[in-house]
py3Dmol code that shows the C-alpha trace and the ligand (Angstrom):
import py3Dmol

protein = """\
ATOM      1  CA  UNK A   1       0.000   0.000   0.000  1.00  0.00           C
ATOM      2  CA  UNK A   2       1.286   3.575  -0.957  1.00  0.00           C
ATOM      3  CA  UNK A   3       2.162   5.747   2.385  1.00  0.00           C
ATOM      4  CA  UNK A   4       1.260   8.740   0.127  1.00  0.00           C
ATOM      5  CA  UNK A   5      -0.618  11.061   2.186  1.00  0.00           C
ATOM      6  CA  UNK A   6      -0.616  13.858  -0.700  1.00  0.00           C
ATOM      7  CA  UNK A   7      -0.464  13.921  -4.378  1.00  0.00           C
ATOM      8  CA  UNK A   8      -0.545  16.419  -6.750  1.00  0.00           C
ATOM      9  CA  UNK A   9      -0.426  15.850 -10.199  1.00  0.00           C
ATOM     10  CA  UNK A  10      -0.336  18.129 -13.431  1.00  0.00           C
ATOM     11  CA  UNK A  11      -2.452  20.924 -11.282  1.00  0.00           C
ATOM     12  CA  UNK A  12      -3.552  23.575 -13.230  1.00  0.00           C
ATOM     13  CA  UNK A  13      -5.488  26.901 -12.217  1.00  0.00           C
ATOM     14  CA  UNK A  14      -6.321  30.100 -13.405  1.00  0.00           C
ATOM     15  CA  UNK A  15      -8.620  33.255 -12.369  1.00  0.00           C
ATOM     16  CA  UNK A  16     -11.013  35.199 -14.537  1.00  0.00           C
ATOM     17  CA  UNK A  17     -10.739  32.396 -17.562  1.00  0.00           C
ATOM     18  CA  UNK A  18     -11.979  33.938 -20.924  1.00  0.00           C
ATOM     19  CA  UNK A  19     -11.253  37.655 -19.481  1.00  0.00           C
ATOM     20  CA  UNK A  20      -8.958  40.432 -19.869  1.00  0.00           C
ATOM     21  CA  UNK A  21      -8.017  39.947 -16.357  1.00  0.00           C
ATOM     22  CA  UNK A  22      -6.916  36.461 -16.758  1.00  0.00           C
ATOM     23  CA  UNK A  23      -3.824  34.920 -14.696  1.00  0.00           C
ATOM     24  CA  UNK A  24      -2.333  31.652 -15.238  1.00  0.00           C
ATOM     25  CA  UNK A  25      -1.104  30.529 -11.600  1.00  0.00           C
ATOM     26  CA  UNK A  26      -0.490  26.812 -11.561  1.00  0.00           C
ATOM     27  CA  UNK A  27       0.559  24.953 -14.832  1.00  0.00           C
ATOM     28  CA  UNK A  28       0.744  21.522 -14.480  1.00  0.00           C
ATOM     29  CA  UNK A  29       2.007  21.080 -10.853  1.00  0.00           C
ATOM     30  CA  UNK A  30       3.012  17.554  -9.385  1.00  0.00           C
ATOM     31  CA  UNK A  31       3.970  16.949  -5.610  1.00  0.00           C
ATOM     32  CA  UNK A  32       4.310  14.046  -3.432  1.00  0.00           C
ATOM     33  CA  UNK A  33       4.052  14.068   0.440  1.00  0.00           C
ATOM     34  CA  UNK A  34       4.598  10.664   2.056  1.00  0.00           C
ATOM     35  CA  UNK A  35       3.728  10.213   5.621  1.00  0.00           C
ATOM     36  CA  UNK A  36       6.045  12.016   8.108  1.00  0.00           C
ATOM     37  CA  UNK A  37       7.499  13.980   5.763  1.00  0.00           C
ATOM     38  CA  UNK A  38       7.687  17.897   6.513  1.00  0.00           C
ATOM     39  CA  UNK A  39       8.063  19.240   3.200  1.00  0.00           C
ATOM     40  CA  UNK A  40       8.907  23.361   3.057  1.00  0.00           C
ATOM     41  CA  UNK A  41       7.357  25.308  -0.487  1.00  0.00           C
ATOM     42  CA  UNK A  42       9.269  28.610  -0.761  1.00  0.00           C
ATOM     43  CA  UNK A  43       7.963  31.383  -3.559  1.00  0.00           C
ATOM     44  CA  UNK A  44       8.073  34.529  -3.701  1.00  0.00           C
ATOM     45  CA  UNK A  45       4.907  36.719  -2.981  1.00  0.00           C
ATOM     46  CA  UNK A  46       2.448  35.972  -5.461  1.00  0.00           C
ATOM     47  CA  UNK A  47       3.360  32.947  -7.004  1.00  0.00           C
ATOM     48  CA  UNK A  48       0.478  31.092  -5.805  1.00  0.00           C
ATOM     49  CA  UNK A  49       1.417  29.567  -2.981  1.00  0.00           C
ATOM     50  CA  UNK A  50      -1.860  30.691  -1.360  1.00  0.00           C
ATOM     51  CA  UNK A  51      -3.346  28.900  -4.142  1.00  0.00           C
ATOM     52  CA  UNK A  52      -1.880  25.749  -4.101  1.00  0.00           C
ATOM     53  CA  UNK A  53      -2.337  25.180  -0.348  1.00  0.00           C
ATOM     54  CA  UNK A  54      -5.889  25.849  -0.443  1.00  0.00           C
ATOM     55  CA  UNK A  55      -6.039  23.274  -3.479  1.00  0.00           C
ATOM     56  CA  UNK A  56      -4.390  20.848  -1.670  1.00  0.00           C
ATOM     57  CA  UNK A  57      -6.697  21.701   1.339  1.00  0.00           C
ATOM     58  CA  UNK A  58     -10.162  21.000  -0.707  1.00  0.00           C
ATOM     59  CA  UNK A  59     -10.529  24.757  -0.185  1.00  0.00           C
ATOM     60  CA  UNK A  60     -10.531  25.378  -3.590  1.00  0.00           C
ATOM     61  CA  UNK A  61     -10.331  22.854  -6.936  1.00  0.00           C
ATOM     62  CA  UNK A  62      -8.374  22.960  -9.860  1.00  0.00           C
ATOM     63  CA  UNK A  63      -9.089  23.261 -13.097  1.00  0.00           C
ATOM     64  CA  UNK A  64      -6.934  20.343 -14.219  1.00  0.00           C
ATOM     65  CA  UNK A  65      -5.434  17.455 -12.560  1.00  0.00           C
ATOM     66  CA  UNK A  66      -5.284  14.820 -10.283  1.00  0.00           C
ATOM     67  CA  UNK A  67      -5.540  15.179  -6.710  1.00  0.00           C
ATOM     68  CA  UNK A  68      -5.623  12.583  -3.788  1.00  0.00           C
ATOM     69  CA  UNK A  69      -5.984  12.661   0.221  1.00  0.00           C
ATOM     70  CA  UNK A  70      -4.478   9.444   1.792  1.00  0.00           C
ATOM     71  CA  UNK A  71      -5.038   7.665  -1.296  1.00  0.00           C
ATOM     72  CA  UNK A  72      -8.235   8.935  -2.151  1.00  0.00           C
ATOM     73  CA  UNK A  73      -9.242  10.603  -5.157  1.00  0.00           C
ATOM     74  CA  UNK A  74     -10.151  14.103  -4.676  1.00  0.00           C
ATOM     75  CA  UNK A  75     -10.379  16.582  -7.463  1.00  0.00           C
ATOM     76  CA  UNK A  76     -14.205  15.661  -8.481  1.00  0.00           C
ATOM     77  CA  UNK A  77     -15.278  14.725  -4.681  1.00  0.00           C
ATOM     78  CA  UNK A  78     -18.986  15.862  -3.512  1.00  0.00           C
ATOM     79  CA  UNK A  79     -19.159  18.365  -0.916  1.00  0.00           C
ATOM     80  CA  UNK A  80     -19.810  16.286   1.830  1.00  0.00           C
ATOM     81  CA  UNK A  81     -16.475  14.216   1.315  1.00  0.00           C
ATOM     82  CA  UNK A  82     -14.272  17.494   0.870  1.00  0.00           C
ATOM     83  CA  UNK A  83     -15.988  18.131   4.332  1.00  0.00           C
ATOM     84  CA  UNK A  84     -15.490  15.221   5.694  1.00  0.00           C
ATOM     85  CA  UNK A  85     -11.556  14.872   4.594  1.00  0.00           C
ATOM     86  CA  UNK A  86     -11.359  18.584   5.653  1.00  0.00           C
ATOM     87  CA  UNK A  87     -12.283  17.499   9.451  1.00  0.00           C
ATOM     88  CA  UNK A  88     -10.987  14.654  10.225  1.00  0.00           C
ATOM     89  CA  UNK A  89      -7.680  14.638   8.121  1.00  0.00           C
ATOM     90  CA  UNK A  90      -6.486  18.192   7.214  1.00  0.00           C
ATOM     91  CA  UNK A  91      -5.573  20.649   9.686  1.00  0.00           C
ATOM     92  CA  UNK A  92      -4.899  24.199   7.876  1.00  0.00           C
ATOM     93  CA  UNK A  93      -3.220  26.981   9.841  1.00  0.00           C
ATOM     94  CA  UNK A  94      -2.999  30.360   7.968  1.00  0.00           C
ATOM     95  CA  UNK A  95      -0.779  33.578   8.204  1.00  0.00           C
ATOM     96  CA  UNK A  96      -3.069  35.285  10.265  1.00  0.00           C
ATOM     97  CA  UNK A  97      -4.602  33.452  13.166  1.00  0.00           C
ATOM     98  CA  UNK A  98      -8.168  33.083  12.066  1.00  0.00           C
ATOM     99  CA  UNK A  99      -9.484  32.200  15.496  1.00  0.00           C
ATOM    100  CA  UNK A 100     -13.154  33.393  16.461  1.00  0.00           C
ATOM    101  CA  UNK A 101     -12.376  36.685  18.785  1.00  0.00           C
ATOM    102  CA  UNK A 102     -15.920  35.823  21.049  1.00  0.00           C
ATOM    103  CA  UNK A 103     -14.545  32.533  21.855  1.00  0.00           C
ATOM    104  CA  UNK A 104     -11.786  31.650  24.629  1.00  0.00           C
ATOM    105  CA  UNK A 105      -8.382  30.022  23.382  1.00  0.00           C
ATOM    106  CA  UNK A 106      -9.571  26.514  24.655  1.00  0.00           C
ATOM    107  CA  UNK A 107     -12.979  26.977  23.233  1.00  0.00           C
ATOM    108  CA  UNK A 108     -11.608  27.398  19.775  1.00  0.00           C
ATOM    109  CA  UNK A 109      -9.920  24.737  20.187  1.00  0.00           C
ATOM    110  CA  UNK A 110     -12.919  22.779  20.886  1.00  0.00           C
ATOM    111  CA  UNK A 111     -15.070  23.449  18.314  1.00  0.00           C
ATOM    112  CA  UNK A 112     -14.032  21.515  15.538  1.00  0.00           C
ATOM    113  CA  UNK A 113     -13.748  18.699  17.124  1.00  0.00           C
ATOM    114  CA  UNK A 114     -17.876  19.268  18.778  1.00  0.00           C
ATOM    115  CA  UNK A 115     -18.245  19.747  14.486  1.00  0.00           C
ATOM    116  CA  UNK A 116     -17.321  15.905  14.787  1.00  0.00           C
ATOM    117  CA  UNK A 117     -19.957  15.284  17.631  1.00  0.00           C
ATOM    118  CA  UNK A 118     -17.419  14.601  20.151  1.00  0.00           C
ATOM    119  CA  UNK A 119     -18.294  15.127  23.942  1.00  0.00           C
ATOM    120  CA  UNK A 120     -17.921  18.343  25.315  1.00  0.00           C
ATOM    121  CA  UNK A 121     -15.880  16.774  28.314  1.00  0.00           C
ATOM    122  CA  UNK A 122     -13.613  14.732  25.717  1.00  0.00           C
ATOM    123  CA  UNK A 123     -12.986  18.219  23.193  1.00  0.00           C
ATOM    124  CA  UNK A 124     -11.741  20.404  26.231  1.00  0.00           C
ATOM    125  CA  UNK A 125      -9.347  17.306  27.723  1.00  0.00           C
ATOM    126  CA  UNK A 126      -7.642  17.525  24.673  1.00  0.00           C
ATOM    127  CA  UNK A 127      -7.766  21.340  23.991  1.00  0.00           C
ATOM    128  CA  UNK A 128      -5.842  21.370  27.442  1.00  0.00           C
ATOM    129  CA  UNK A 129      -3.586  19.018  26.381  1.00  0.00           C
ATOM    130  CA  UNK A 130      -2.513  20.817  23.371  1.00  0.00           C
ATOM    131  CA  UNK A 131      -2.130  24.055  25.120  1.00  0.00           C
ATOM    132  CA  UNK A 132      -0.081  22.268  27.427  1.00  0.00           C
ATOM    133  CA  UNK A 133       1.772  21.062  24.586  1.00  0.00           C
ATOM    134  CA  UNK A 134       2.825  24.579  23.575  1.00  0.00           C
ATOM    135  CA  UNK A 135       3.190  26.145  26.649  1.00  0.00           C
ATOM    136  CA  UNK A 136       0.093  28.130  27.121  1.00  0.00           C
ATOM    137  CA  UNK A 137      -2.108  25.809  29.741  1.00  0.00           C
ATOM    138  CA  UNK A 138      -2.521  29.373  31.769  1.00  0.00           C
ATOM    139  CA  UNK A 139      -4.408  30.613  28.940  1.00  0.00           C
ATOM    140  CA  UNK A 140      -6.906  28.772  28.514  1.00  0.00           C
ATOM    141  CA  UNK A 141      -9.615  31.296  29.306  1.00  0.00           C
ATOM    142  CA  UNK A 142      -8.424  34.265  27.678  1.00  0.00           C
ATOM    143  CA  UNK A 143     -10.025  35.360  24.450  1.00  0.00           C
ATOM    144  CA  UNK A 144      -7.689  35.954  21.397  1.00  0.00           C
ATOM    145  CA  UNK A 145      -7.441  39.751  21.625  1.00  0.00           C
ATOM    146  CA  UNK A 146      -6.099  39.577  24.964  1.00  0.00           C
ATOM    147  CA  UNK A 147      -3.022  37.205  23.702  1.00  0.00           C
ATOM    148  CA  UNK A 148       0.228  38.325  21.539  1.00  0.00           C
ATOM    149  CA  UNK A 149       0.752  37.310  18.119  1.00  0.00           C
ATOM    150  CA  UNK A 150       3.078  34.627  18.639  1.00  0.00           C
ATOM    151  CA  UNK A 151       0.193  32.923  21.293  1.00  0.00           C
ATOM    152  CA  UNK A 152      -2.521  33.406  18.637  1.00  0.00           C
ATOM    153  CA  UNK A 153      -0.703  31.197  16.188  1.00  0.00           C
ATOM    154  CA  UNK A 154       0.272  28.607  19.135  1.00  0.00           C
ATOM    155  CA  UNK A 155      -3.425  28.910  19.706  1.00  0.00           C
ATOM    156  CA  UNK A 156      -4.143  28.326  15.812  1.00  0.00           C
ATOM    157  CA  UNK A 157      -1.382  25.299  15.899  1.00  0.00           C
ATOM    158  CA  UNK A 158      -3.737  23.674  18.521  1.00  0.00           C
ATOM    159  CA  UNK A 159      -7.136  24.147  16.620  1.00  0.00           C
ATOM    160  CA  UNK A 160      -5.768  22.928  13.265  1.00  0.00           C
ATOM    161  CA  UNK A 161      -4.185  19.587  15.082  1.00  0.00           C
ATOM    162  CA  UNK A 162      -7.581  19.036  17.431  1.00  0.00           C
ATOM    163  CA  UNK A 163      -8.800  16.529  15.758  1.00  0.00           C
ATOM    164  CA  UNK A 164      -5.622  14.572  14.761  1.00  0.00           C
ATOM    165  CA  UNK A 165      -4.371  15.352  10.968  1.00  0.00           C
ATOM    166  CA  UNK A 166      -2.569  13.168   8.975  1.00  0.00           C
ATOM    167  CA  UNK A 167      -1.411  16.643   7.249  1.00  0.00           C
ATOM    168  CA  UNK A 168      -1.233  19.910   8.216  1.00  0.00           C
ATOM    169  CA  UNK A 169      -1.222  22.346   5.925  1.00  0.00           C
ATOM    170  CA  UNK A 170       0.315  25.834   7.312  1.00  0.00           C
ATOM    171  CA  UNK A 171       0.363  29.555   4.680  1.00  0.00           C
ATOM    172  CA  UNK A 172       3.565  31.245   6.151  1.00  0.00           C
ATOM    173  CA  UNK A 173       2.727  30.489   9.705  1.00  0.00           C
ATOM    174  CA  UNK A 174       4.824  32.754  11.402  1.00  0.00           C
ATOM    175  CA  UNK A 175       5.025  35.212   8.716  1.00  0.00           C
ATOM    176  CA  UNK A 176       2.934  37.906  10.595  1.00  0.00           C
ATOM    177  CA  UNK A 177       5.508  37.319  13.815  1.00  0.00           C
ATOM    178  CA  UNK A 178       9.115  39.222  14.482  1.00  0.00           C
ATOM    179  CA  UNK A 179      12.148  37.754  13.761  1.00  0.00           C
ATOM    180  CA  UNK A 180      12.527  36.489  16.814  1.00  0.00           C
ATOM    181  CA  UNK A 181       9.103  35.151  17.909  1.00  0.00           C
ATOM    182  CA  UNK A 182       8.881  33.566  14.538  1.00  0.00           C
ATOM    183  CA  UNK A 183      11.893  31.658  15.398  1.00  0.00           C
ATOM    184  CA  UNK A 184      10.486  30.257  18.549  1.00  0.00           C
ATOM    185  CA  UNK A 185       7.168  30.007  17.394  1.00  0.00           C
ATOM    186  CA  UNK A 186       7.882  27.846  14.398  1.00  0.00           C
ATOM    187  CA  UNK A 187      10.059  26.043  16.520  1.00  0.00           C
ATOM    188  CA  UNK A 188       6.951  24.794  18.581  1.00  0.00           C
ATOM    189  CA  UNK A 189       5.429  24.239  15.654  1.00  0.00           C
ATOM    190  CA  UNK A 190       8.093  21.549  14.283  1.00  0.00           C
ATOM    191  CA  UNK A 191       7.880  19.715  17.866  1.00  0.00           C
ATOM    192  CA  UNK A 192       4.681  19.270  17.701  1.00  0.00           C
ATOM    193  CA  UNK A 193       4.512  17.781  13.730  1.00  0.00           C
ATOM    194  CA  UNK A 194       7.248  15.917  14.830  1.00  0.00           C
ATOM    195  CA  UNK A 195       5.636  14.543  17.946  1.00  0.00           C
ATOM    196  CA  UNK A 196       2.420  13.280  15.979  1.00  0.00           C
ATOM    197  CA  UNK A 197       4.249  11.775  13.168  1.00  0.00           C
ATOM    198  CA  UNK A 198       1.665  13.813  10.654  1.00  0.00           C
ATOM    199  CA  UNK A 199       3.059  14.865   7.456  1.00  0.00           C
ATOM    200  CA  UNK A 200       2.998  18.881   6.338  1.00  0.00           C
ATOM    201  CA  UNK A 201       3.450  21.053   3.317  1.00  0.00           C
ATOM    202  CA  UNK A 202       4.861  24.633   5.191  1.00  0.00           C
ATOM    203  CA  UNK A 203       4.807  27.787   3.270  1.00  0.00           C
ATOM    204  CA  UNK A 204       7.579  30.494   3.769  1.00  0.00           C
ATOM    205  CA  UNK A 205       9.638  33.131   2.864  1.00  0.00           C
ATOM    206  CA  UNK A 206      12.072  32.074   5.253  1.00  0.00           C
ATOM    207  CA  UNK A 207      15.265  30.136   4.071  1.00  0.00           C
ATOM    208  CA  UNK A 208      15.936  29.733   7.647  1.00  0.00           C
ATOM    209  CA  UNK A 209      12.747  28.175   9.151  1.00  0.00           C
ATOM    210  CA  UNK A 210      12.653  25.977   5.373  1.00  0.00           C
ATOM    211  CA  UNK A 211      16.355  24.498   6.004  1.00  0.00           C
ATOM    212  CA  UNK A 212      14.524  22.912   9.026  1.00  0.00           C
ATOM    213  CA  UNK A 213      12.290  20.643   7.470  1.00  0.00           C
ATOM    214  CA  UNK A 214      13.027  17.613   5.710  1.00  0.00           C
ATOM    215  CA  UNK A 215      12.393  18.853   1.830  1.00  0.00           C
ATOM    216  CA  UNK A 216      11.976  21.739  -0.105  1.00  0.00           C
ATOM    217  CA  UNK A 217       9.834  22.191  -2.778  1.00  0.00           C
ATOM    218  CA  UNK A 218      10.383  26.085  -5.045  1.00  0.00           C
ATOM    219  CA  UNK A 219       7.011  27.349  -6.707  1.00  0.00           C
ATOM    220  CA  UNK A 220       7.695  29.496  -9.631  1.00  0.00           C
ATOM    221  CA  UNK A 221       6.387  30.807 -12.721  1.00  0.00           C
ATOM    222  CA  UNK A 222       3.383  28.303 -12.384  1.00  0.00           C
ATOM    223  CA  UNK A 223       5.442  25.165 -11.481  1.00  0.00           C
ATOM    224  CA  UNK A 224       7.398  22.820  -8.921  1.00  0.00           C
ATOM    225  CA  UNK A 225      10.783  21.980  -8.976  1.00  0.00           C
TER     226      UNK A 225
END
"""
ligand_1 = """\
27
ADP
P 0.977 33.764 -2.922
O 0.258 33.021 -1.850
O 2.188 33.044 -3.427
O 1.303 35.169 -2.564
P -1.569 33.604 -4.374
O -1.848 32.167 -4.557
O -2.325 34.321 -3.294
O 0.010 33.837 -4.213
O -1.860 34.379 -5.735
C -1.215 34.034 -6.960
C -1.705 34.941 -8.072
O -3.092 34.696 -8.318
C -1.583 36.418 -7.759
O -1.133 37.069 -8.939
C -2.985 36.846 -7.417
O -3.215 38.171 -7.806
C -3.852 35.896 -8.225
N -5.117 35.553 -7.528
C -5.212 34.901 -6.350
N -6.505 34.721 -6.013
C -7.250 35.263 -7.001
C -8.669 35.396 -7.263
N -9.576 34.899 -6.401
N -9.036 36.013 -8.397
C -8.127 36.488 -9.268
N -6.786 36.393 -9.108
C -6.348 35.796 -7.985
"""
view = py3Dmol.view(width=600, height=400)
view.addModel(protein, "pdb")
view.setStyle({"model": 0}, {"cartoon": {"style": "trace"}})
view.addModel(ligand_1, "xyz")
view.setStyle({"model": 1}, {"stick": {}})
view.zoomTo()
view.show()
């Protein structure tokens, strides 16, 4: 059996097809993610890294190619199964933290997992434990305005890996972050990939945070190499 977790092949998309405004941002794409791999995709700004994450996270579909989710075919799924594979199997974390501002850090962390009809009791246990997990177990009732940047995205790390991922799927994590708490942010961030055994696809800038995973993938001018 094939330990693929991702695959990408000959991807193609474009915006505004047919009008003056049209922009050609994947042509013909192919990756491979097996499992455990942390794989790092480094482009410049606009290249369409944006795009291709949110592809590969059933966020978006392509116009061409073939895509599959541990194995299974994905690029003309129904709704419900994007859904589905969205829940249980892809955690996404984004440059900005994206959590809901009314709800406390643990609750956020809860509430995909009630999406899955777990039990209240269960969701917070493990929304404690992840906290724990990156340090912020004496936050668990403050909302996400009243915690820095770098504890938002620890936050966001925890919501996107609540309901256990076989990939996580991250847009310039710590992009938003200083220097500094960048460093030590991403640097939870590997630990805890590392200490599930889930595979990831990591887009950044950063030639320094990249030389830390275990491949590198460049986007440009519409393709992989
Ligand atoms: P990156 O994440 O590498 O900065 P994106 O994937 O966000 O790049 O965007 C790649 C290109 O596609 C950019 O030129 C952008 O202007 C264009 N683009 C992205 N989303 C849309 C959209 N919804 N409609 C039209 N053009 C878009």
């Amino acid at each position: 059996m094939s330990d693929q977790v991702l695959n990408l092949e000959g991807i193609s998309k474009a915006y505004n097809i047919g009008k003056p405004n049209e922009v050609t941002v994947l042509q013909s794409c192919s990756l491979q993610i097996s499992s455990g791999q942390v794989v790092s995709l480094v482009a410049p700004s606009g290249a369409g890294k944006s795009t291709l994450l949110h592809i590969a996270g059933l966020l978006d579909s392509p116009d061409e190619g073939r895509l599959d989710v541990m194995g299974q075919s994905m690029a003309h799924a129904g709704d419900k199964l994007r859904t589905d594979m969205r829940r249980t199997t892809i955690g996404f974390v984004y440059q900005f933290h994206h959590l809901l501002p009314e709800f406390t850090a643990a609750e956020n962390i809860m509430l995909p997992q009630q999406a899955m009809g777990k039990r209240t009791s269960d969701t917070r246990r493990r929304a404690l434990e992840l906290l724990d997990q990156v340090g912020l177990a004496e936050r668990e009732h403050h909302r996400p305005g009243e915690l820095s940047g770098g504890e938002q995205q620890r936050v966001a790390f925890c919501r996107a890996l609540a309901n256990g991922p076989k990939l996580l799927l991250a847009d310039e994590p710590t992009g938003n972050l200083d220097p500094e708490t960048s460093d030590h942010v991403f640097g939870i961030l590997m630990e805890l990939v590392k200490s599930t055994g889930m595979s990831a696809l990591i887009a950044t800038h950063n030639l320094d945070l990249a030389s830390r995973m275990d491949r590198h993938v460049v986007l440009g001018k519409g393709k992989i190499t």
